[in-house]
C-alpha positions in Angstrom: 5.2 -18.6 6.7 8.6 -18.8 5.4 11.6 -18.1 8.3 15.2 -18.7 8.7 18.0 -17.4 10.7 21.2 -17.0 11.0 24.5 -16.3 12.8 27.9 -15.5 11.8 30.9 -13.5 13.4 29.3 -9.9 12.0 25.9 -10.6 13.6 22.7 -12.7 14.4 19.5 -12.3 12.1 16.2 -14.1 11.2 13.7 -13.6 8.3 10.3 -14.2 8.0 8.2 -14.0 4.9 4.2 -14.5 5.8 1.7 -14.8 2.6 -1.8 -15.0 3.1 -4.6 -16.5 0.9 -4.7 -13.9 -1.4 -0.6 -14.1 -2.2 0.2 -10.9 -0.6 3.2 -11.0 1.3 4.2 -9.3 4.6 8.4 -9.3 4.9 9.8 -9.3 8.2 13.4 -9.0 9.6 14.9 -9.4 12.9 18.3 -8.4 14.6 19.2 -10.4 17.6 21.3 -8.0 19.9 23.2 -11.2 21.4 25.1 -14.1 20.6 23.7 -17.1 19.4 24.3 -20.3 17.6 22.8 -20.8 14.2 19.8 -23.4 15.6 19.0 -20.8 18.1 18.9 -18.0 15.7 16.6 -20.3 13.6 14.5 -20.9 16.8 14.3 -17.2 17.3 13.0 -16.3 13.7 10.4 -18.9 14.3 8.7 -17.0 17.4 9.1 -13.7 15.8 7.5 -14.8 13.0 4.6 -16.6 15.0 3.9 -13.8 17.0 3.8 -11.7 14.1 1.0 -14.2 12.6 -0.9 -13.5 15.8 -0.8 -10.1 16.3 -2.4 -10.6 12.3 -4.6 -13.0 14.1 -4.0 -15.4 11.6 -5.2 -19.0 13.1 -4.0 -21.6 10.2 -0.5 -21.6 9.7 1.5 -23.4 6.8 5.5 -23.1 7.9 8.8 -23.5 5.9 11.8 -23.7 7.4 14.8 -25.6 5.7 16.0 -26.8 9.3 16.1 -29.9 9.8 16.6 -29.7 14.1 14.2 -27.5 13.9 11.6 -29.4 12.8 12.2 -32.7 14.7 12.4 -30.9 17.9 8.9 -29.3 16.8 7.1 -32.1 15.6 8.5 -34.4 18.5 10.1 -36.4 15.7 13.8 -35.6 17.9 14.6 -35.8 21.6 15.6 -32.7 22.5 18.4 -33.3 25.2 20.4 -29.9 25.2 18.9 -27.6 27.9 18.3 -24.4 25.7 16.9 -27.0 22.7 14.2 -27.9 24.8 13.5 -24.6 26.0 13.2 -22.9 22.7 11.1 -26.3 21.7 8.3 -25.4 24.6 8.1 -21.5 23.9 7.5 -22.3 20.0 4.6 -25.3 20.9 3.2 -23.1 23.5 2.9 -20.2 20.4 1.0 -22.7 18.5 -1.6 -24.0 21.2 -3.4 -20.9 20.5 -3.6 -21.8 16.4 -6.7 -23.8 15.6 -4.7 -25.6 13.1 -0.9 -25.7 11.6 1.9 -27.8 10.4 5.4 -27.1 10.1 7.8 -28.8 7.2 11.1 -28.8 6.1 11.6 -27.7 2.9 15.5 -27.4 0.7 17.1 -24.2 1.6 17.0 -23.1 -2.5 13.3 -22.7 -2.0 13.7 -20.3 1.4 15.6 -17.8 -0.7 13.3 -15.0 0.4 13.7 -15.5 4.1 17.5 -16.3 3.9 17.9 -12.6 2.7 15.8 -11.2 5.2 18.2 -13.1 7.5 21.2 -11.2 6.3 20.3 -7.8 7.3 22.0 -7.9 10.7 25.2 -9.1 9.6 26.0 -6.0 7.2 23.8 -6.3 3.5 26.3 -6.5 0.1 25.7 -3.6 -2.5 23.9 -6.1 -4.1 21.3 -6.8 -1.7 20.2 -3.3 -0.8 16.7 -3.7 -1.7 16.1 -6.0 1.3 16.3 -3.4 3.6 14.0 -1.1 1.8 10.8 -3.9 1.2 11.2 -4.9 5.3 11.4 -3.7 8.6 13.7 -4.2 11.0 13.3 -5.7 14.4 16.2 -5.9 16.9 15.8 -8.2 19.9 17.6 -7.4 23.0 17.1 -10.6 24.7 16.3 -14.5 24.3 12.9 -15.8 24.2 13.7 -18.6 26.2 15.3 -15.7 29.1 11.9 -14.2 30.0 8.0 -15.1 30.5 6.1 -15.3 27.7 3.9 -11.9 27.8 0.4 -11.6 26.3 -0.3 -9.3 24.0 -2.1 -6.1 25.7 -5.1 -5.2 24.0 -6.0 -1.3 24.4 -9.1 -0.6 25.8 -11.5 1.7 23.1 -11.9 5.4 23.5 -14.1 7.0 25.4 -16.7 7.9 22.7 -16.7 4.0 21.6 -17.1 2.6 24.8 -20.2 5.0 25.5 -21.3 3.5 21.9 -21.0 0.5 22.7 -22.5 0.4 26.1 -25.7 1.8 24.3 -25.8 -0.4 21.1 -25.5 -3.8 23.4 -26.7 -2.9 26.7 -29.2 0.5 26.2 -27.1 2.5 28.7 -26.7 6.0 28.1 -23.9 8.1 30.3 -25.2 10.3 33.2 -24.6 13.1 31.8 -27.2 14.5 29.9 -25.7 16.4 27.1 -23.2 13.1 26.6 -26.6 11.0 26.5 -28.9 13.0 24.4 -25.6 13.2 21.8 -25.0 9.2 22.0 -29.0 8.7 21.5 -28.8 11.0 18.3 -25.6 9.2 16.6 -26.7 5.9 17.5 -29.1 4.7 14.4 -25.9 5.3 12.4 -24.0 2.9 13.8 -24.0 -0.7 14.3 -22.4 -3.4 16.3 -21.3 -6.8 13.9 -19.4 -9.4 15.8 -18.4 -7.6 18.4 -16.9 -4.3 16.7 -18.6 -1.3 16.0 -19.0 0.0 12.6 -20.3 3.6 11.1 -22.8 3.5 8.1 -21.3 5.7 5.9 -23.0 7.7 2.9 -22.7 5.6 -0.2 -20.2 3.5 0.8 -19.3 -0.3 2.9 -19.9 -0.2 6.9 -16.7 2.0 8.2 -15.0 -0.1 11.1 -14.8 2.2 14.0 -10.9 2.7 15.2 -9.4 3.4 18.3 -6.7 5.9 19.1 -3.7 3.2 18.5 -5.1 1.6 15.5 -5.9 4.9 14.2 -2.6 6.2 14.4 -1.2 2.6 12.8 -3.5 3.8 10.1 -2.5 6.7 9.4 0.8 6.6 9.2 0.8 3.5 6.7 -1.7 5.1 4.3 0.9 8.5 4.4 4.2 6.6 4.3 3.7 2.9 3.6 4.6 0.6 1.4 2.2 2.2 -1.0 2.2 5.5 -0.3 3.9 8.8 -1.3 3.8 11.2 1.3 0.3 12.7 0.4 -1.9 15.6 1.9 -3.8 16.0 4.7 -7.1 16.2 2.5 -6.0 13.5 0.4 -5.1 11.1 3.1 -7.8 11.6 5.3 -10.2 10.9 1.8 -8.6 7.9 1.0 -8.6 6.6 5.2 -12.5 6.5 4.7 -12.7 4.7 1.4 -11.1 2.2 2.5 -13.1 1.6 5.5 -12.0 3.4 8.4 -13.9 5.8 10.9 -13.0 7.8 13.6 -14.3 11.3 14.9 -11.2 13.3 14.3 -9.6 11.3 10.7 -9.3 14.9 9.0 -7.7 16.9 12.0 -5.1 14.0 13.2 -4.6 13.5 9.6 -3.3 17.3 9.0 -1.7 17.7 12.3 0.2 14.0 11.3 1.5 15.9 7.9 2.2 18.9 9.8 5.1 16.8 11.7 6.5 15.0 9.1 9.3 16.3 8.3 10.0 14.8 4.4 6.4 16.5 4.0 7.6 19.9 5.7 11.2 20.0 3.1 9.6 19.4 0.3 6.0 21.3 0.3 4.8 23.1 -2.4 3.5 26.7 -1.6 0.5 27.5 -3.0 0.3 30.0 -6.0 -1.9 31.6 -8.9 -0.8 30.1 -12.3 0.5 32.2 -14.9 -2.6 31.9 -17.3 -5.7 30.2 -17.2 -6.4 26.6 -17.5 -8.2 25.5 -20.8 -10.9 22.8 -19.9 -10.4 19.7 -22.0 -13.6 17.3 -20.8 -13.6 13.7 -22.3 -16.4 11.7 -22.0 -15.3 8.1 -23.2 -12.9 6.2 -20.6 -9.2 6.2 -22.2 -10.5 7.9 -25.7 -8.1 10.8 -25.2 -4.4 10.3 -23.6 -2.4 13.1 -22.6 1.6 12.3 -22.8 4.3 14.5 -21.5 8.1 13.7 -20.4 9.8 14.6 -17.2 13.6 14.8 -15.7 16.2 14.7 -15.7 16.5 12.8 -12.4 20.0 11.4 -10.2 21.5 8.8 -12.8 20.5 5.0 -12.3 21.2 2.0 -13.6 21.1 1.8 -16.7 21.5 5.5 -17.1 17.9 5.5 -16.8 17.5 9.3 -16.0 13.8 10.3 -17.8 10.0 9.5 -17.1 7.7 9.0 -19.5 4.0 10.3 -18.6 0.7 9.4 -20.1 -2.4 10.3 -18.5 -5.9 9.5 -19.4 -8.4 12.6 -19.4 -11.4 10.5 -17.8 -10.8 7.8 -15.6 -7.1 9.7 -14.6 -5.2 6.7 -15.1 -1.8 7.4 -15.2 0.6 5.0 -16.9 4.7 6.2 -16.3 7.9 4.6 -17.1 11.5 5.3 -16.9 13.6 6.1 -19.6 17.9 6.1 -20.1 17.6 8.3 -23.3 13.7 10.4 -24.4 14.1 9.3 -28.2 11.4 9.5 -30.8 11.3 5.7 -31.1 11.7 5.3 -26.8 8.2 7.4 -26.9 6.8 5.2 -29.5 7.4 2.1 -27.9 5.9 3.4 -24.5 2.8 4.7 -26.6 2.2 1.1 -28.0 3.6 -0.8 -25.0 1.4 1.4 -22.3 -1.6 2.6 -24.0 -2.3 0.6 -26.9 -1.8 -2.8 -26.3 -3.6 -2.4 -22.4 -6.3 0.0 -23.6 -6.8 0.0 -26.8 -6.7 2.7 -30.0 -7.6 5.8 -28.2 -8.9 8.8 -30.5 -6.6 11.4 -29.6 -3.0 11.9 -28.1 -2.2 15.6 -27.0 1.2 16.0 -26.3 3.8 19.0 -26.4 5.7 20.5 -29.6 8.8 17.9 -27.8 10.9 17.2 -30.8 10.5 13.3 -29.9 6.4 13.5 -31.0 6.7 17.0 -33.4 8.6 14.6 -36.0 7.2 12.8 -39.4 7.7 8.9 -37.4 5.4 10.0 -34.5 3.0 11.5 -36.8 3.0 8.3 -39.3 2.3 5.9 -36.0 -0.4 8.0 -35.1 -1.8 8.1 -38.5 -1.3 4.7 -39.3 -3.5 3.5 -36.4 -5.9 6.4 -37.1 -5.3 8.1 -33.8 -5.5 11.9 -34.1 -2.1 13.3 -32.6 -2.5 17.3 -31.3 0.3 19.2 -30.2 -1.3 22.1 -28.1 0.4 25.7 -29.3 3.7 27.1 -28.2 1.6 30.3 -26.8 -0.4 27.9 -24.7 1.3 25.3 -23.5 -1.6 25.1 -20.3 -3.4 23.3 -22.6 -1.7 19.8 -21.9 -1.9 20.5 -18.2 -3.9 17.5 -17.1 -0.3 15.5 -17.6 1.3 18.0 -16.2 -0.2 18.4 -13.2 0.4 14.2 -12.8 3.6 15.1 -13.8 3.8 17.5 -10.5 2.1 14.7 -8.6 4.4 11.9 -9.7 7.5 14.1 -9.3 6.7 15.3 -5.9 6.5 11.6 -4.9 10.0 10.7 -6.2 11.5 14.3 -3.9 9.9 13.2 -1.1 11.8 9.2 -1.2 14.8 10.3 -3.6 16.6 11.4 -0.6 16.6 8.4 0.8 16.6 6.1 -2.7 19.2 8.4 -4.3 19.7 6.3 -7.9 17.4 3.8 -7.2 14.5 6.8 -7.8 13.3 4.4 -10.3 12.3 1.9 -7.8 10.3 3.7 -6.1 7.9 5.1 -9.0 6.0 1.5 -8.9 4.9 2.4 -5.3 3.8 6.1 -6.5 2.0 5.3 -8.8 -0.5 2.4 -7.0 -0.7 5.8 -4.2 -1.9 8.1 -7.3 -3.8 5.0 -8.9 -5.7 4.2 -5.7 -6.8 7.5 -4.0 -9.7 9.8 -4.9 -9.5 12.3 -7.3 -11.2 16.0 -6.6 -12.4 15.8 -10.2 -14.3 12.8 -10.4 -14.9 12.2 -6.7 -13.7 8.9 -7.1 -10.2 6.4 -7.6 -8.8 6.0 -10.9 -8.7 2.3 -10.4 -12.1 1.8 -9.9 -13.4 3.7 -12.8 -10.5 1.4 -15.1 -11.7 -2.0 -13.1 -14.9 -1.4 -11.7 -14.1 -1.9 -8.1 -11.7 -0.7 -5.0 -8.1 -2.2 -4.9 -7.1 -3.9 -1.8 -4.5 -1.9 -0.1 -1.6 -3.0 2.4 -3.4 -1.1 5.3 -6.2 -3.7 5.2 -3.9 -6.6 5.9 -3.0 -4.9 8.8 -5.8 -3.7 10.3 -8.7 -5.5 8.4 -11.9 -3.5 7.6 -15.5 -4.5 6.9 -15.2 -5.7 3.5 -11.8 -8.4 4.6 -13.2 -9.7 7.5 -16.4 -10.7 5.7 -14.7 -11.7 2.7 -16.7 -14.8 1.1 -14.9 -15.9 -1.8 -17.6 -17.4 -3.9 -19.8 -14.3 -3.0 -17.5 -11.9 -3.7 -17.1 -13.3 -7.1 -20.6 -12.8 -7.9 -21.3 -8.9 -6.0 -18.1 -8.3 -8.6 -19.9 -9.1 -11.5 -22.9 -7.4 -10.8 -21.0 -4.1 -9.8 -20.2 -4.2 -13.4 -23.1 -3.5 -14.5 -23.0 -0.3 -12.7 -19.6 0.9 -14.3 -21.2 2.6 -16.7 -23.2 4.5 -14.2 -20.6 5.2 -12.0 -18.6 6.9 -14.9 -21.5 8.9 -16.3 -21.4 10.4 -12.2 -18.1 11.0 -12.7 -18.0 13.1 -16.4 -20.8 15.0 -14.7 -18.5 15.7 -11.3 -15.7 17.2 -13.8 -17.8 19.6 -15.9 -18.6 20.5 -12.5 -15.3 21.2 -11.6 -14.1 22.7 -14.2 
């Protein structure tokens, strides 16, 4: 845990900066709505951050702060005399009774850089620093810690159908009402209780942790707007709730009734239609073996003058690779096409593409040729023949509407974060992610830090290496399900 705070004549702020084991990092920013003096807005930053850490249960803590009062107050390595010192001293050691185990150092203010910006949010960001306020959320504080009890967190009680669960799993009491009792009997062998929780056995999958209404909605709305997520559908967001580990009775009704009221969802929906001809089925049975590469924009003007995307999409796995372009030259697509596919995936046998003038010329057709990659341009009068990129293309671009109101410019920025959401969620063709056909395994998503499923909270590092590198062997498997789930589809 990194934090700092501080306090100046256009406001008080703190920062905090937690990274777990894994290097992921959770940013944090508070605005104090009253006046303070730069050791108390350090004080403050220091319980927001540690009761952040324990609303993520996290029970050894490593803390950075580059005060120096701070620290001596904390480690009882300075006599606090001042009245408030001592005050804010107490609340921040009676945080940490509840860790099984932490220290707190002092550390040069160059290395808190991360926490120090986080700090400056309440006091009016600079052009420059924009980007903090997008990567954290904002906090404001109407009052001091050291002016009111400290409160315990309130833990909600489970929902009705859980409690009845559990009272059956642990204790063999069914309710008194018959109907509710002969239903609990017949959905009990396909759950199970593990430390206290209760979990789902799903079909084909890891134990889904059972959520109630509160930590379903938490869910929910992270997996649909998030940190890594682009504003999906109902279908799609419910889907990608269950692979990663999450059950509850009503995921695929509270998931459409949650996109029904968003209103970025509502401006920019797509209304469904017949195409103008039909699709032509292009089925690929060898991962990355055939790339389809199309270009996109123009979009607002960035930095840069970077205006263009770049689109490549492989026919099997779905792997999309994107990339943002100032000027869509024959030698900019080049350099993606060797940058992006070949040097990551290696020589695929075909690229379809477009007649684009920037890959129907003699130096596109030469790079092709030269690495013995057969380049086809699908024909003018069917142009639905490249339309596995540009249905991505559709994906990708309905992701950058949906945040390029906000983003304006900075659309760019925001293409990282769509991607990972197209990357990491099921696709109807194959029935599964395009990451885990590409790596073999699930990705680990931000919505699992916060509310940790099956597979986190009995993470074994050692064993995990090994379960990895058998699933392996299985990748070839898994792949041969999925080329038999897209000639279905088509």
């Amino acid at each position: 845990m990194y934090t700092d705070g501080a306090s100046s004549k256009k406001g008080c702020g703190g920062g905090v900066v937690l990274i777990s084991p894994e290097g992921f990092k959770a940013y944090q920013a508070f605005r104090f709505c009253f006046p303070l003096s730069n050791d108390e807005a350090e004080y403050e930053a220091l319980i927001g951050g540690l009761r952040l850490a324990r609303a993520l249960q996290a029970r050894h803590h490593k803390i950075r702060s580059d005060s120096r009062l701070v620290v001596g107050y904390v480690n009882n390595q300075f006599e606090a005399r001042e009245d408030r010192m001592r005050q804010y001293r107490d609340v921040v050691q009676r945080l940490l009774t509840s860790v099984e185990r932490w220290e707190l150092t002092q550390i040069p203010r160059t290395d808190n850089g991360e926490a120090d910006l986080l700090s400056r949010v309440a006091q009016g960001v600079e052009d420059h620093l924009s980007y903090v306020s997008k990567i954290a959320r904002t906090i404001d504080i109407d009052a001091p810690s050291i002016d009111k009890d400290e409160v315990l967190a309130v833990i909600p009680s489970p929902d009705e159908w859980m409690q009845e669960m559990i009272r059956y799993k642990e204790q063999g009491l069914a309710p008194h009402d018959p109907q509710r009792a002969r239903k609990i009997v017949s959905m009990a062998p396909s759950y199970r209780m593990v430390e206290g929780r209760l979990f789902k056995l799903s079909f084909g999958g890891p134990m889904l942790r059972c959520l109630i209404r509160a930590e379903a909605d938490k869910v929910i709305a992270e997996v649909h707007e998030g940190v890594c997520a682009a504003h999906q559908g109902a279908q799609t967001l419910a889907r990608k709730i269950i692979l990663q580990g999450y059950y509850w009775p009503r995921i695929r009704s509270d998931c459409q009734d949650y996109v029904r009221k968003c209103p970025t969802c509502q401006q920019f929906a797509i209304l469904l239609g017949k195409p103008a001809s039909y699709y032509t089925p292009v089925t690929s049975a060898i991962p990355f073996a055939r790339w389809g590469i199309d270009l996109a924009g123009p979009f607002p003007k960035g930095v840069g003058g970077l205006k263009f995307l770049i689109v490549a999409i492989d026919y099997f796995t779905k792997w999309v690779e994107a990339e943002p372009l100032a000027s869509i030259t024959g030698t900019q697509c080049r350099k993606f096409v060797w940058k992006n596919i070949f040097t990551r995936f290696g020589l695929p046998h075909q690229i379809v593409s477009d007649n684009g003038k920037q890959f129907d010329n003699q130096e596109f057709a030469h790079f092709c040729a030269y690495y013995g990659v057969e380049h086809i341009k699908v024909a003018v009068a069917y142009p639905q023949a490249n339309g596995q990129v540009k249905n991505a293309n559709r994906t990708i671009i309905n992701g950058i509407k949906k945040r390029v109101e906000a983003t304006g410019s900075t659309w760019y920025e925001e293409l990282p974060s769509i991607l990972w959401a197209y990357r990491t969620t099921p696709r109807k063709a194959t029935g599964d992610t395009p990451f885990a056909h590409t790596y073999g395994c699930e990705a680990r998503t931000p919505v699992e830090v916060i509310t940790p499923a099956s597979r986190n909270t009995r993470f074994q590092p050692g064993q995990n290496d090994e379960d990895l590198r058998v699933e392996l062997n299985f990748l070839q498997e898994r792949r041969e399900a999925a080329r038999r789930n897209i000639a279905i589809y088509q």
